[in-house]
LODO-331337 format. One line per field, with one value per atom (N, C-alpha, C): x, y, z; residue number from 1; atom name. Coordinates in steps of 0.2 Angstrom, whole numbers, plus 5000, padded with zeros to 4 digits. Example, Ala and Ser with C-alpha at 12.3 -4.5 7.8 and 13.67 -1.06 7.14 Angstrom:
c1 = c(5066 | 5062 | 5066 | 5064 | 5068 | 5064) .
c2 = c(4972 | 4978 | 4984 | 4989 | 4995 | 5000) .
c3 = c(5039 | 5039 | 5039 | 5035 | 5036 | 5039) .
resi = c(1 | 1 | 1 | 2 | 2 | 2) .
name = c(N | CA | C | N | CA | C) .
***
This chain:
c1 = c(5004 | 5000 | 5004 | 5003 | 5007 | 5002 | 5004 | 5000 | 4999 | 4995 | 4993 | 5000 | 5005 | 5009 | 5016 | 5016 | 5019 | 5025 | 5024 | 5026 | 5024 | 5029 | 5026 | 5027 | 5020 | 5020 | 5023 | 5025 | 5026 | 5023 | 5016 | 5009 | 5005 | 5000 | 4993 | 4991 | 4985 | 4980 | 4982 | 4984 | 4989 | 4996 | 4998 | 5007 | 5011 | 5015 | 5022 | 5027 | 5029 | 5034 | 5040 | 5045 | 5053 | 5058 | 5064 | 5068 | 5072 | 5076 | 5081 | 5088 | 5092 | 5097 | 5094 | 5093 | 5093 | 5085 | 5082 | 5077 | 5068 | 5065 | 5060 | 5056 | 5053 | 5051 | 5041 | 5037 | 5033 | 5028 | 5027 | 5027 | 5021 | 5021 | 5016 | 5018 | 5020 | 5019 | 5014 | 5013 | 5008 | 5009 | 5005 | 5004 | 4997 | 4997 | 4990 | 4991 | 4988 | 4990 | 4994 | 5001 | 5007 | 5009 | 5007 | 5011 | 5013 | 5016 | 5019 | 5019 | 5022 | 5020 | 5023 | 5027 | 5031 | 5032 | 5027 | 5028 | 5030 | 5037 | 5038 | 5039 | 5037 | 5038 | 5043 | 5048 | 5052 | 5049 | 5046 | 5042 | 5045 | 5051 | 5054 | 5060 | 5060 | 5065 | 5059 | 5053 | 5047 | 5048 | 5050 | 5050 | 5045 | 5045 | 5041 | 5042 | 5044 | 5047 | 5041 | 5038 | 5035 | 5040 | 5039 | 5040 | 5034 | 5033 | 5028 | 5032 | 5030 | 5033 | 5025 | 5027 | 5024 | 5027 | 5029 | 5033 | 5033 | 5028 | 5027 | 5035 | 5039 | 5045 | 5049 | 5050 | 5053 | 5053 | 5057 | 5056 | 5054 | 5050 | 5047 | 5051 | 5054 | 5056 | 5062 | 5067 | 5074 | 5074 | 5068 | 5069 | 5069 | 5065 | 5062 | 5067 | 5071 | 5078 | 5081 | 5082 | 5087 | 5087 | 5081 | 5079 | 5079 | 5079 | 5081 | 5086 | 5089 | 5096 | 5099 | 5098 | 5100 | 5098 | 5093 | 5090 | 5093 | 5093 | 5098 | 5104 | 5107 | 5114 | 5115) .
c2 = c(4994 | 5000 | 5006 | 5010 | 5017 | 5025 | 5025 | 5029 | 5037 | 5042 | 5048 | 5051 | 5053 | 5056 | 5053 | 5046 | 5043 | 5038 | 5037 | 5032 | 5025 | 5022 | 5015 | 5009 | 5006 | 5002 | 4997 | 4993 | 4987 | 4982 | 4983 | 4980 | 4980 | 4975 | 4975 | 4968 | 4969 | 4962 | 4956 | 4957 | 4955 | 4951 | 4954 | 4952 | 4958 | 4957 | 4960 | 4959 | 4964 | 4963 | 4965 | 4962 | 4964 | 4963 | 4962 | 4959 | 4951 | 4949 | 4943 | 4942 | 4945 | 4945 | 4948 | 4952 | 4955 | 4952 | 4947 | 4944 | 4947 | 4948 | 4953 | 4947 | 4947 | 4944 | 4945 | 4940 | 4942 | 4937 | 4940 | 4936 | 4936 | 4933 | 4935 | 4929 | 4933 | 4929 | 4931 | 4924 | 4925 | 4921 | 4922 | 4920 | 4916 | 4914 | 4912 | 4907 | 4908 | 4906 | 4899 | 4903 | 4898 | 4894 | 4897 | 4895 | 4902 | 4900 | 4904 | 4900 | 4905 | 4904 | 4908 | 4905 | 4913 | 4908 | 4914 | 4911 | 4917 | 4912 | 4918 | 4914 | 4921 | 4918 | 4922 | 4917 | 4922 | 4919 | 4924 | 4922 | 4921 | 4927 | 4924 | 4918 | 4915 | 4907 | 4902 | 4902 | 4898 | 4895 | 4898 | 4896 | 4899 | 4895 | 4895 | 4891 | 4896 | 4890 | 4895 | 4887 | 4889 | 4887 | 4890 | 4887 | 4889 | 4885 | 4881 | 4879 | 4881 | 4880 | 4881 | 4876 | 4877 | 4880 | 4884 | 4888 | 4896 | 4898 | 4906 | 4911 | 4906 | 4913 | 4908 | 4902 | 4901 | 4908 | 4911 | 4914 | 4910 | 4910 | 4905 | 4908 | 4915 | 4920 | 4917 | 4915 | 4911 | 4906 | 4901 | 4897 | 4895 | 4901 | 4899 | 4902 | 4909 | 4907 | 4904 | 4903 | 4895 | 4890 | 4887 | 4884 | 4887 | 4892 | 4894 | 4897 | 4896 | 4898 | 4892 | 4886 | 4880 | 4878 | 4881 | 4880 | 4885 | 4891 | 4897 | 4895 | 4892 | 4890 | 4886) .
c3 = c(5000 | 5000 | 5000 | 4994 | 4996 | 4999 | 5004 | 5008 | 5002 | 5005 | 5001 | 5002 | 5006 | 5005 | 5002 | 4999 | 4994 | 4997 | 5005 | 5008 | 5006 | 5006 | 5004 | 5010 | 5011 | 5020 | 5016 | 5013 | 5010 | 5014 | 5014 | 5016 | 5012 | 5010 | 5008 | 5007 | 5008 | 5007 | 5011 | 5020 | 5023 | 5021 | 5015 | 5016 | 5015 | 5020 | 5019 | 5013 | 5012 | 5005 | 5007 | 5004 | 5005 | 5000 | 5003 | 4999 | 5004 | 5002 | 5006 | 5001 | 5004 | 5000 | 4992 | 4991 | 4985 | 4982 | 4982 | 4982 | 4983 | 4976 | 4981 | 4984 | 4990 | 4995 | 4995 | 4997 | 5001 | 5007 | 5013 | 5017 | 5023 | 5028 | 5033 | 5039 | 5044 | 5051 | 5056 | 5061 | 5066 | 5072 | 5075 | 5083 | 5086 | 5089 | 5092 | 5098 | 5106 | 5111 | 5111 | 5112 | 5110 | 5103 | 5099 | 5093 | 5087 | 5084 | 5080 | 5072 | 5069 | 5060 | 5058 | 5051 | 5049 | 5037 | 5035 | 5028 | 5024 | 5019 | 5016 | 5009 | 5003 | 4996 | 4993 | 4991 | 4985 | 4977 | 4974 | 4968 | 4963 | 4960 | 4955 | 4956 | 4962 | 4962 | 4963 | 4962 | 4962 | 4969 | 4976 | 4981 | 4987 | 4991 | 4997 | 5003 | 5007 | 5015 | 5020 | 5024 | 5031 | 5037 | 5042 | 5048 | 5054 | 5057 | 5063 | 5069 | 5074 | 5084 | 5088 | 5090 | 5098 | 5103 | 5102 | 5108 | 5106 | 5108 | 5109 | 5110 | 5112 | 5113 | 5109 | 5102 | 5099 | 5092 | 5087 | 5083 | 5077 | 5075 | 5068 | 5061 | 5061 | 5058 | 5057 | 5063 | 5062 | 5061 | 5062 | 5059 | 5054 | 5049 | 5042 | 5039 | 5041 | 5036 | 5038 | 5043 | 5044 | 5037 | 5036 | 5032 | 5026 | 5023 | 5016 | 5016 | 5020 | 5019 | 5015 | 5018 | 5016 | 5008 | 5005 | 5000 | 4994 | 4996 | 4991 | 4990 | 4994 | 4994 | 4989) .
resi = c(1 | 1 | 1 | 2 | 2 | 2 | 3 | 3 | 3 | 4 | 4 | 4 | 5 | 5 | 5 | 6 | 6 | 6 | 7 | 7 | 7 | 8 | 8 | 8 | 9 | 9 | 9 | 10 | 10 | 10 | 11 | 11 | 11 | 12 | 12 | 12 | 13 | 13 | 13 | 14 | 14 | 14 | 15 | 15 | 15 | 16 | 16 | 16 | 17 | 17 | 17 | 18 | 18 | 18 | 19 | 19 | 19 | 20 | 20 | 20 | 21 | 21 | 21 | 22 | 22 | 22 | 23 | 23 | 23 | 24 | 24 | 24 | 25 | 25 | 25 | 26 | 26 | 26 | 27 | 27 | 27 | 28 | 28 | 28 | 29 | 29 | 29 | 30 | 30 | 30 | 31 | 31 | 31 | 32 | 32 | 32 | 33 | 33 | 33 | 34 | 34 | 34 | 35 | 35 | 35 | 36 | 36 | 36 | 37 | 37 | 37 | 38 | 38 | 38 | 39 | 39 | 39 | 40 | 40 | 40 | 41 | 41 | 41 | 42 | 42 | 42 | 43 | 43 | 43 | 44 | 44 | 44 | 45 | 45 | 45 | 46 | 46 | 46 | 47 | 47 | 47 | 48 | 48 | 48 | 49 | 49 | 49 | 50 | 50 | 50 | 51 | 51 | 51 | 52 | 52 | 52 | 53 | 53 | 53 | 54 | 54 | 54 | 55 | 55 | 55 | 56 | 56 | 56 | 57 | 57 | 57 | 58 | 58 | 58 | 59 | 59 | 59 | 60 | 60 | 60 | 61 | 61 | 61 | 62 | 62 | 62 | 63 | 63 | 63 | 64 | 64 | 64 | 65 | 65 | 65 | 66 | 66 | 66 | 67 | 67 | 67 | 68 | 68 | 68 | 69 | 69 | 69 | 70 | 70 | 70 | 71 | 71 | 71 | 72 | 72 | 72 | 73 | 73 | 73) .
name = c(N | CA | C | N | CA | C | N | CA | C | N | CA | C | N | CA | C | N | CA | C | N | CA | C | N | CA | C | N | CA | C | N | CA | C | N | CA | C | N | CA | C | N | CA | C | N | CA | C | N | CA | C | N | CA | C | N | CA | C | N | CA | C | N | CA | C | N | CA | C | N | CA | C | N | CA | C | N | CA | C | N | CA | C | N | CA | C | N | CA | C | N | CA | C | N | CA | C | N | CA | C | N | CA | C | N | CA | C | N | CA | C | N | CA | C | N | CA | C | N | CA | C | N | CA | C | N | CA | C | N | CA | C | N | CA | C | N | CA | C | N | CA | C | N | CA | C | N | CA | C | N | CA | C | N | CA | C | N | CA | C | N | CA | C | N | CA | C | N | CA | C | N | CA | C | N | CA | C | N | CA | C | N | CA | C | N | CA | C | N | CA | C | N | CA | C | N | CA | C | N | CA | C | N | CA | C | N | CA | C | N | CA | C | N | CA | C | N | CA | C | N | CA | C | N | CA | C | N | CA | C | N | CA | C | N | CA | C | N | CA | C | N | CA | C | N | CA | C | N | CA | C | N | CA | C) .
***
């Protein structure tokens, strides 16, 4: 979404846009009593990695690049 004054949230339609290493990115994480969830897509490498914990104070976000890390590589 880019705001009226030409700010841009790199939010809409609940995902977050980015980059990852140079890579345009788009993604969404969440919570809900004691679980987490973290999904990111990089589109032009036709990829997609989730991560899932039962553990409220595990980071689902380090885990999931964790896991693409391994995969760029």
């Amino acid at each position: 979404a880019i705001l009226p004054d030409g700010t841009d949230t790199h939010y809409g339609f609940g995902w977050r846009t980015g980059e990852h290493e140079g890579r345009w990115t788009v993604g969404h994480n969440g919570m809900v009593a004691g679980f987490v969830a973290s999904f990111l897509r990089i589109p032009d490498e036709a990829m997609a990695v989730m991560a899932f914990a039962n553990r409220y104070r595990a980071s689902s976000t380090e885990l999931r690049n964790l896991v693409l890390e391994v995969f760029l590589r």
